[in-house]
C-alpha positions in Angstrom: -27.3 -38.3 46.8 -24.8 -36.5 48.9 -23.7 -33.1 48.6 -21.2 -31.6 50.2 -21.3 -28.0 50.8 -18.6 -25.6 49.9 -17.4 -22.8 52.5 -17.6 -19.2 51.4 -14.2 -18.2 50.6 -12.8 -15.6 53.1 -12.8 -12.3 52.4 -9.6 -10.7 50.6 -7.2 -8.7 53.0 -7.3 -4.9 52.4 -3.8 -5.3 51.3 -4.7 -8.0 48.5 -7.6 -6.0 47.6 -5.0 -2.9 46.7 -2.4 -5.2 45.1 -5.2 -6.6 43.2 -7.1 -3.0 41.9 -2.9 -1.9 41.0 -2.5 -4.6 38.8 -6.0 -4.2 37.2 -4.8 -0.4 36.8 -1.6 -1.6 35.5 -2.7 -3.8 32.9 -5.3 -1.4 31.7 -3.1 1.3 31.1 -1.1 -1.2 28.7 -1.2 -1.1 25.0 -4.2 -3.0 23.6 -1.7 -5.7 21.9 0.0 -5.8 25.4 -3.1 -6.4 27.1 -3.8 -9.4 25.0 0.1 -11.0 25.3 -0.4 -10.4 29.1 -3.9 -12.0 29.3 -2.4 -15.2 27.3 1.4 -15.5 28.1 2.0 -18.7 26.7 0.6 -17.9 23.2 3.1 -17.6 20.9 3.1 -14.9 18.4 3.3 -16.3 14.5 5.9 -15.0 12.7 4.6 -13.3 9.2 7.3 -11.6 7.2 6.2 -9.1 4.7 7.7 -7.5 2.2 8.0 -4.1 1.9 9.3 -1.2 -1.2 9.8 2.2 1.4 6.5 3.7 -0.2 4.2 6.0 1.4 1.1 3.4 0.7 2.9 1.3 3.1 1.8 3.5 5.8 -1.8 1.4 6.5 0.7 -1.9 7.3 3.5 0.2 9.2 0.8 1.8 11.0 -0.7 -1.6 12.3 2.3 -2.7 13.3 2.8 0.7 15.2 -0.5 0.5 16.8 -0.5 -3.3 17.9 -3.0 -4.5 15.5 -1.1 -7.3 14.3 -0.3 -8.6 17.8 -3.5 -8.3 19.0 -4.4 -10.5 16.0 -1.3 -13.3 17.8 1.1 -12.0 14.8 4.5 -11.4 14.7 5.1 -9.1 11.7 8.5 -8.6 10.6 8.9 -5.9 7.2 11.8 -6.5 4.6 12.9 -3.8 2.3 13.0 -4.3 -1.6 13.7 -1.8 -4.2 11.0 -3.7 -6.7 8.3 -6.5 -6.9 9.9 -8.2 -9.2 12.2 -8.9 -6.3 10.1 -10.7 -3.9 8.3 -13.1 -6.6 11.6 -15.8 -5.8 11.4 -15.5 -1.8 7.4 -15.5 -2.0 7.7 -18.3 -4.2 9.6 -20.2 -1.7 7.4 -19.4 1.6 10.4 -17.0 2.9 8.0 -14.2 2.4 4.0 -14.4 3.4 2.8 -11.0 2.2 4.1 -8.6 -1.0 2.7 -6.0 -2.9 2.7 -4.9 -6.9 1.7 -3.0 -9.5 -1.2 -4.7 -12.0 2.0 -5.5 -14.3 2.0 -7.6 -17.5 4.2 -9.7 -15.1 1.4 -10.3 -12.7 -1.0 -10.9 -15.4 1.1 -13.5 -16.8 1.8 -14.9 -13.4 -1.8 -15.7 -13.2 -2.1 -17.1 -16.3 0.7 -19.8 -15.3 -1.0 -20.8 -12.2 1.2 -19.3 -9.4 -0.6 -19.6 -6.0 -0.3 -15.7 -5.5 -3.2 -13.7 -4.8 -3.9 -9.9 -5.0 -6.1 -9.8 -1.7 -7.0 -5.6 -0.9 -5.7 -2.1 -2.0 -2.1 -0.8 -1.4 -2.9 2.3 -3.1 -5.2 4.6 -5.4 -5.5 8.1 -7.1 -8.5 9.4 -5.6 -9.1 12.5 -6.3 -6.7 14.6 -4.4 -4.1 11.8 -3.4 -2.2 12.0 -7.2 0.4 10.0 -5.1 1.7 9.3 -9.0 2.5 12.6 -11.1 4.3 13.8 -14.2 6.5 15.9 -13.8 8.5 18.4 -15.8 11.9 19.9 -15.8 11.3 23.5 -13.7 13.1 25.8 -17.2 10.9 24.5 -19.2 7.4 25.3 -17.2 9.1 28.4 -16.4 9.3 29.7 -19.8 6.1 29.2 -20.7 7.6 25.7 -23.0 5.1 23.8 -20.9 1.7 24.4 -19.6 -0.3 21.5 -20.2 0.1 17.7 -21.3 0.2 18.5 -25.3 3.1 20.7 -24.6 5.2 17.5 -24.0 5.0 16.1 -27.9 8.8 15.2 -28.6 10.5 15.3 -25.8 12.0 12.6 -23.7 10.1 11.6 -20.8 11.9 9.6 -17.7 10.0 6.2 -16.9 11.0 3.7 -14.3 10.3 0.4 -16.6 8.7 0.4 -20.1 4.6 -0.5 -20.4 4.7 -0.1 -16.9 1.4 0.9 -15.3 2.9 4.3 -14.9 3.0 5.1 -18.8 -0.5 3.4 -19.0 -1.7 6.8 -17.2 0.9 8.8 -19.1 -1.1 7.1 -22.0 -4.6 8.1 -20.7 -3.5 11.4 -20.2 -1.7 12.1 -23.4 -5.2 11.0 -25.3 -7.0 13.8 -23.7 -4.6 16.5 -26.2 -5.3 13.5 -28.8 -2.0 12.5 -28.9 -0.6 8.9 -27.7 2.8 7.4 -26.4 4.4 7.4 -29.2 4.2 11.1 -29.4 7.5 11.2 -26.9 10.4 9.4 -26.3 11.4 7.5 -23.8 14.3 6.6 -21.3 14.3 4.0 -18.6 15.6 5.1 -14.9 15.1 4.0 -11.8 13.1 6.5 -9.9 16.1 8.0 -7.8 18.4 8.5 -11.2 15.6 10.9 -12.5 16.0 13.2 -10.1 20.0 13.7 -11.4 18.4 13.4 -14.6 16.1 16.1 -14.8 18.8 18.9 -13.0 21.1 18.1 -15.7 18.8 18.2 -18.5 19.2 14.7 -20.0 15.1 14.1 -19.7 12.7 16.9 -19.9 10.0 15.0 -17.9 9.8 11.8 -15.3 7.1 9.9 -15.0 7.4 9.7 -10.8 6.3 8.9 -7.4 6.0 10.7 -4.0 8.3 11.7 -1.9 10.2 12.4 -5.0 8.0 14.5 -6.5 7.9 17.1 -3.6 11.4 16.5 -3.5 12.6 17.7 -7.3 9.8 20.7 -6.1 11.8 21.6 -3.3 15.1 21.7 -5.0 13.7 23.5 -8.1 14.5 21.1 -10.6 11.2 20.0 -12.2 7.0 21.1 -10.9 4.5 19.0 -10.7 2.6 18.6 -14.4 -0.7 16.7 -13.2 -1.2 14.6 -10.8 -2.4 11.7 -12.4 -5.6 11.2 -10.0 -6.8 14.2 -12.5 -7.0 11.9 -15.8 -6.7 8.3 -14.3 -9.4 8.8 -11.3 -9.2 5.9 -8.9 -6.0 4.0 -10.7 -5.5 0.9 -8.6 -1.7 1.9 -8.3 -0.3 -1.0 -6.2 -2.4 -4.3 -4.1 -1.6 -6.5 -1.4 -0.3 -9.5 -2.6 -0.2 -12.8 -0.5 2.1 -15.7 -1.3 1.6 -19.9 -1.0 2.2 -19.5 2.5 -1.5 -18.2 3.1 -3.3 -18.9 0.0 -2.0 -23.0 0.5 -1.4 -23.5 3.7 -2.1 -20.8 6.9 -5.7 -19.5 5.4 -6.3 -18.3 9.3 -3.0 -16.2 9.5 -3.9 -14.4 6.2 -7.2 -13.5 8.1 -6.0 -12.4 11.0 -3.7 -10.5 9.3 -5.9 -8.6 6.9 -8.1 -7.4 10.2 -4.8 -6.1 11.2 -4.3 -4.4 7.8 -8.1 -3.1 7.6 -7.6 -1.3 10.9 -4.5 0.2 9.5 -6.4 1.2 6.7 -9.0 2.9 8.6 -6.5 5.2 11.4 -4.7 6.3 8.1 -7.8 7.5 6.1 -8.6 9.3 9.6 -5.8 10.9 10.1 -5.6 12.2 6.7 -8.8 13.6 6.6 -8.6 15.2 10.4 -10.5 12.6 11.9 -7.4 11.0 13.6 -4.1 12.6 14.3 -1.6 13.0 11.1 0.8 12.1 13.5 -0.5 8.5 13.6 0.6 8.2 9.7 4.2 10.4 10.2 5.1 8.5 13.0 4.9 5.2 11.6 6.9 6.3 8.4 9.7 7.7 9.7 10.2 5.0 12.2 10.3 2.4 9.8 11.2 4.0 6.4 15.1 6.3 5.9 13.5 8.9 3.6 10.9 9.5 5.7 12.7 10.4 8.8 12.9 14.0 7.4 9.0 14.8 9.5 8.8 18.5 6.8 9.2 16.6 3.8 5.8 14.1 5.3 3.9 17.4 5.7 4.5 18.4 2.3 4.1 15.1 0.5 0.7 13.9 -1.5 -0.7 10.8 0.1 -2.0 7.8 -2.1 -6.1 7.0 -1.3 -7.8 3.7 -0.1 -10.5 2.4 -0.2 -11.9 2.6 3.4 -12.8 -1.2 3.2 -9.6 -2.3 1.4 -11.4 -3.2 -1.8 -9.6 -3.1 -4.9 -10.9 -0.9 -8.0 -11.2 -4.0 -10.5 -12.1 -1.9 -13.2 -8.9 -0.4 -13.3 -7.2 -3.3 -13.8 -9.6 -5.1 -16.3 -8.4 -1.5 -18.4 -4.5 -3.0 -17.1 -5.5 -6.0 -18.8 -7.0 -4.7 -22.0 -4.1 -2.3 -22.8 -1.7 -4.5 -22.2 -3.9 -6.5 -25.1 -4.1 -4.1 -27.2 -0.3 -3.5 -27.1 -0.1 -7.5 -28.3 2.1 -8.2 -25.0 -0.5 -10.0 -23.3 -2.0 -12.9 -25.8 -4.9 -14.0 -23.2 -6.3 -11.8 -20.5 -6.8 -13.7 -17.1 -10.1 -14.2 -15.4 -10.0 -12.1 -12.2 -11.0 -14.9 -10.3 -7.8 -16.2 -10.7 -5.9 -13.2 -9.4 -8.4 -11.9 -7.1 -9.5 -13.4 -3.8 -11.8 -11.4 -1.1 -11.9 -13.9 1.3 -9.8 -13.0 3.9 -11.2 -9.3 3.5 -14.3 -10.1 3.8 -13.5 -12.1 6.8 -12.4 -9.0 8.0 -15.4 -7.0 7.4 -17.4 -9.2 8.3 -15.8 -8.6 11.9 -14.5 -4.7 11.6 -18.1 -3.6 9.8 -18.1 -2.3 6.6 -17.7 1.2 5.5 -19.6 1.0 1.8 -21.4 -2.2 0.0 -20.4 -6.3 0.0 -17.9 -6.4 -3.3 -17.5 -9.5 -5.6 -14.7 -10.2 -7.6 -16.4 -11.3 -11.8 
């Protein structure tokens, strides 16, 4: 057989040599998502549109997108704002969203009991100890006078909360039981968390059952103090999950991977920068670009962060408790399996690529 020799290519030019090192100093002072775009220009990005509720435990997501995880991953995230979860279940529903997040609610519950294809898929949000990112609190005169030093103090009066057996009396509920009393010990009145703010500096509430930043904010305007934080009586409350829609759990299983690397990562730089293993700027950067309230960077200082779990994992437990008070209240008949609103797949895809941080979790 023939061969046919090749001729050693000729040696670059010095010029071509210094065009070439430029560009390979160029490109690697890039962003890391840049990098990737630039290394495959004709891969186009897929679009994922998540929704969003302006929350501080959206900062592992916002933080992502900041950093270039989720283009490095070939995604195109784009956040829409709502003011509940409830919300998003019609555009999730109908593949306009990909990605939500909620509460363990009676409505979720119930959802999974009907079948719909929606999947709580990793953590959005915890009280670990120190991060009571959900709080009672109590109009300022009345802690000031003594009226108010501890939970039992609160038998009879009216207490603010933003929807009724929402998960956020649940932990009023747990806390109330420590002073042997129970929720119907106080009365209630339904607000949206903004109105409690007019609420308790006019006196028509004596406590609000709220969420940060609003609970440094009513601090800083000395109209109500923080109670507890309820990290102190509900340790390790799952307070919100990541929720994915048909769109991933029917159809696009890969995007709902590559996303939740994305999301992992995000994770991860937020727990660091909290703890002073990143920078804190990392976490008040991405929150005031993307969220109004947050733009103020003093009020982000002051503020208590929500905890994660480093590997995204859900606390289960928490919401098998969800489940069995919402039973014992008689407003949810049959209590789901959590296989049927849990899946870990496409977080432990992740893990399986990131590393993980503590042991393999099963959802039973």
């Amino acid at each position: 057989m023939n061969t046919r020799r090749r001729s050693p290519p000729a040696a670059p030019s010095p010029t071509r040599r210094r065009l070439a090192a430029l560009s390979g100093l160029a490109l690697a002072t890039l962003p890391p998502w840049t990098r990737v775009l630039a290394a495959q220009p004709d891969k186009a990005l897929r679009k994922v549109r998540v929704g969003m509720l302006d929350s501080l435990s959206e900062a592992p997501a916002l933080i992502a997108y900041e950093q270039g995880y989720f283009k490095e991953e070939g995604l195109d995230v784009e956040f829409v704002s709502f003011s509940n979860t409830a919300d998003m279940v019609a555009p999730l529903s109908a593949r306009q969203l990909d990605v939500a997040s909620g509460a363990p609610t009676l409505a979720l519950f119930n959802g999974a009991l009907r079948g719909l294809p929606f999947k709580l898929v990793a953590d959005k949000g915890r009280n670990s100890p120190g991060h009571g990112f959900n709080a009672l609190v109590v109009r300022k005169d009345l802690v000031d006078s003594g009226r108010v030093k501890g939970i039992g103090d609160i038998k009879g009066m009216k207490v603010a909360t933003p929807s009724r057996h929402s998960p956020m009396e649940l932990q009023l509920d747990t806390a109330l039981r420590t002073a042997g009393l129970g929720l119907n010990d106080v009365g209630f009145e339904q607000l949206a968390f903004p109105s409690m703010v007019a609420a308790l500096a006019n006196k028509a509430v004596d406590a609000a059952l709220m969420i940060e930043p609003l609970v440094t904010v009513v601090s800083q305007r000395q109209i109500g103090a923080r109670l507890l934080g309820f990290d102190q009586t509900s340790p390790e409350f799952q307070i919100a999950g990541i929720i994915y829609g048909p769109s991933l759990t029917q159809a696009d299983s890969d995007v709902g991977r590559k996303w939740m690397v994305a999301y992992v990562r995000g994770i991860r730089d937020y727990l660091d920068s909290l703890d002073g293993r990143g920078s804190r700027d990392v976490t008040e950067r991405a929150l005031s670009r993307h969220i109004e309230v947050f733009k103020n960077q003093e009020l982000l200082k002051k503020v208590v962060y929500p905890g994660f779990n480093p590997d995204g994992y859900l606390n289960l437990q928490t919401i098998k408790d969800s489940m069995a008070w919402y039973a014992g209240l008689g407003l949810l008949k049959t209590q789901p399996r959590l296989t049927d609103l849990v899946d870990y797949r496409y977080l432990d895809h992740a893990l399986d690529r990131l590393g993980r941080k503590g042991p393999r979790q099963g959802v039973n």
